[in-house]
C-alpha positions in Angstrom: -153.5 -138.2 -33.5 -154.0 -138.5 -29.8 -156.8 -141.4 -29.9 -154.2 -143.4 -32.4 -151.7 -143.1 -30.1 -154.1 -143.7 -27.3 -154.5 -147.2 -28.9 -151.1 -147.8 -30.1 -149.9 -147.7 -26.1 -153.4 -150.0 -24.7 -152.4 -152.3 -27.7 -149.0 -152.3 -26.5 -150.0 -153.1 -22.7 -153.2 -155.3 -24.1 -150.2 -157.6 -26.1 -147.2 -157.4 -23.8 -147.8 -155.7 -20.6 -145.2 -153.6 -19.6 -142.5 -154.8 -22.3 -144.3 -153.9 -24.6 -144.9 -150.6 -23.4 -141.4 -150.3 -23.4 -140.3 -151.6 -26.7 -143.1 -149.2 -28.3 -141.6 -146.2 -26.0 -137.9 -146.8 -27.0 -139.2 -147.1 -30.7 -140.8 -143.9 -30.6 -137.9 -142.7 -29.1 -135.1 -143.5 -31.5 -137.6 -142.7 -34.4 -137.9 -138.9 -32.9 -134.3 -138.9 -32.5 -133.4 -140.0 -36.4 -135.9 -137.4 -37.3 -134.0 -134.8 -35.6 -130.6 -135.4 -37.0 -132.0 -135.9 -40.4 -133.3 -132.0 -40.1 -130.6 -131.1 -38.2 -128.4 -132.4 -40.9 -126.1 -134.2 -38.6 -124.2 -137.3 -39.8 -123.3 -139.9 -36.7 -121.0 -142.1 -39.2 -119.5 -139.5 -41.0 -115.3 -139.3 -40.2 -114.5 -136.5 -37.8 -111.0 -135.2 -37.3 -108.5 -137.7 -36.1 -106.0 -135.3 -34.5 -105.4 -133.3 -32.2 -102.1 -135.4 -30.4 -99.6 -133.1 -31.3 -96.8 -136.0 -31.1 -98.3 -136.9 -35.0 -96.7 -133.4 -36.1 -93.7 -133.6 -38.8 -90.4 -132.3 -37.6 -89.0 -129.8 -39.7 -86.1 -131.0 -41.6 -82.5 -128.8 -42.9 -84.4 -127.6 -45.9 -87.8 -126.1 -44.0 -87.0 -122.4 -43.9 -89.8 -120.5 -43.4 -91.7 -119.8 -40.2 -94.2 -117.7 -39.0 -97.5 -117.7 -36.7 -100.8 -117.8 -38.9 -104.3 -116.9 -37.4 -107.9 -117.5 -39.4 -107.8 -114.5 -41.7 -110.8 -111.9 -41.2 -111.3 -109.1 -43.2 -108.3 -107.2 -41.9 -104.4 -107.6 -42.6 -103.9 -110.9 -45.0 -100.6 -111.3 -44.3 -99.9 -114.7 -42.4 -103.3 -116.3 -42.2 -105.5 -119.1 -42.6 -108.4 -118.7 -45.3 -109.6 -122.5 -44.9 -108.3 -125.7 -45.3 -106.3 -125.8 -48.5 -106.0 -121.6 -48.9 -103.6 -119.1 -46.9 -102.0 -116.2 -46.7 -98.1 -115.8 -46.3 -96.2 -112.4 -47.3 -99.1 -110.8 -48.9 -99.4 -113.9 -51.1 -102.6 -115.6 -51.6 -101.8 -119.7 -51.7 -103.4 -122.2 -52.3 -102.2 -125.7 -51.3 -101.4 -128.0 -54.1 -102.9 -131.4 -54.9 -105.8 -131.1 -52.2 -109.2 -129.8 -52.1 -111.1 -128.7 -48.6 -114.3 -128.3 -47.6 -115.3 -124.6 -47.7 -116.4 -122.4 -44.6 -116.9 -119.3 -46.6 -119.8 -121.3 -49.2 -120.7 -124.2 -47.5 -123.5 -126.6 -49.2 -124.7 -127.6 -46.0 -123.6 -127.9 -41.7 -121.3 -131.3 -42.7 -119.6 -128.9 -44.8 -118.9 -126.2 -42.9 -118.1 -128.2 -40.1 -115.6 -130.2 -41.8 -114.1 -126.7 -43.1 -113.5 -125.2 -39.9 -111.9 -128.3 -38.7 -109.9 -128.4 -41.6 -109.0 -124.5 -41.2 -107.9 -125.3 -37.9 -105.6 -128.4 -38.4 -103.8 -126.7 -40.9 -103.3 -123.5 -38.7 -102.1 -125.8 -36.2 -99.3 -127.4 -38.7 -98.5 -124.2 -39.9 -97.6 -123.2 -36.4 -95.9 -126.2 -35.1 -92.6 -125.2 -36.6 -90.8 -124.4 -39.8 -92.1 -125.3 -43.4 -91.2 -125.3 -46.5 -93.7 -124.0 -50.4 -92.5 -126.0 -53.5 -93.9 -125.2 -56.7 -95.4 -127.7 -59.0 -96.4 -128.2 -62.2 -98.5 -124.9 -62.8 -97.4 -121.9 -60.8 -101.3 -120.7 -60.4 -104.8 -121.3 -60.5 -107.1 -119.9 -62.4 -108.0 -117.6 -59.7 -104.4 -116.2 -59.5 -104.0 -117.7 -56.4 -99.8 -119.5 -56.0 -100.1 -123.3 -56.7 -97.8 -124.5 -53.7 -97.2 -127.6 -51.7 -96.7 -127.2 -47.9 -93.7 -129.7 -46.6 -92.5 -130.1 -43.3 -89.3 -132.9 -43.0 -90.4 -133.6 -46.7 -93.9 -134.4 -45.9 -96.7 -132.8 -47.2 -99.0 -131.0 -45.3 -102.1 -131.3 -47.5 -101.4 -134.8 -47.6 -102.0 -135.4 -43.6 -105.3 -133.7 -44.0 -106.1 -136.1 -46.9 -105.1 -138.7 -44.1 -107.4 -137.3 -40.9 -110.3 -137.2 -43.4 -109.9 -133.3 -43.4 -109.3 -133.0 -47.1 -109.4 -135.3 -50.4 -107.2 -135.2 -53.2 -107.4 -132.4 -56.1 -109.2 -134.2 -58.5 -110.3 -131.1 -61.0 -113.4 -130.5 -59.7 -114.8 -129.4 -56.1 -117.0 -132.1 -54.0 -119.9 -132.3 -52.7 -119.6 -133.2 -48.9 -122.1 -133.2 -47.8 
């Protein structure tokens, strides 16, 4: 390897002196650096969350009743706490957040994934928080899991849909995706 690249670079100066030195060393260069985010399994292109200005918060409306503080549930006390992105729990009930589907941290196919997940997680801790909130029921009360079917509203907007909005979450569509 070291006498091919021994005449790759006096080719280069032989053909274009020092430019093309340096077109062969920035090519080598970006070519080393897609390698490594290929392995890594790091997507440049791929949306990132688009939030964090809390000023994009809903304001709770007359009919948002509950409140409480939520943290990233662990393996202790599930009573007010964030599983991941489209999962909580709120007075000892498991919920899952209607018409949305999140990447998962607990299974993740790949880093994308997980990433994405813990972003999500966070976001929706973060709405959860910012003030009172309001669980409608829909068409099915539960999952197949037993986990409550409920939409999240805050001022009559959903919560699931502004993480389908940052990129954070898709719409339910009857089957999990792959993300990454």
């Amino acid at each position: 390897m070291g006498g091919f690249r021994n005449s790759m670079l006096r080719a280069a100066w032989r053909n274009g002196g020092w430019a093309g030195f340096a077109v062969l060393t920035v090519s080598l260069a970006l070519m080393a650096f897609g390698l490594t985010l290929r392995l890594a399994d790091i997507d440049l292109f791929a949306p990132g969350p688009e939030y964090s200005d809390t000023s994009s918060l809903p304001v709770a409306g007359p009919r948002d009743r509950l409140e409480a503080r939520f943290v990233p549930c662990g393996d202790g006390n599930h009573e007010r706490c964030v599983v991941d992105g489209d999962t909580i729990w709120f007075a000892g009930e498991k919920i899952r957040v209607l018409d949305i589907n999140a990447p998962e941290i607990s299974t993740p196919r790949c880093q994308r994934e997980l990433v994405l997940g813990q972003a999500a997680a966070a976001r929706l801790t973060e709405l959860l928080n910012s003030g009172r909130f309001s669980l409608e029921t829909g068409p099915e009360l539960t999952d197949r899991y037993g986990r409550s079917l409920r939409r999240i509203t805050r001022g009559g907007r959903s919560v699931g849909d502004i993480l389908v909005a940052e990129g954070l979450a898709e719409p339910w569509q009857g089957f999990r995706r792959n993300w990454c």
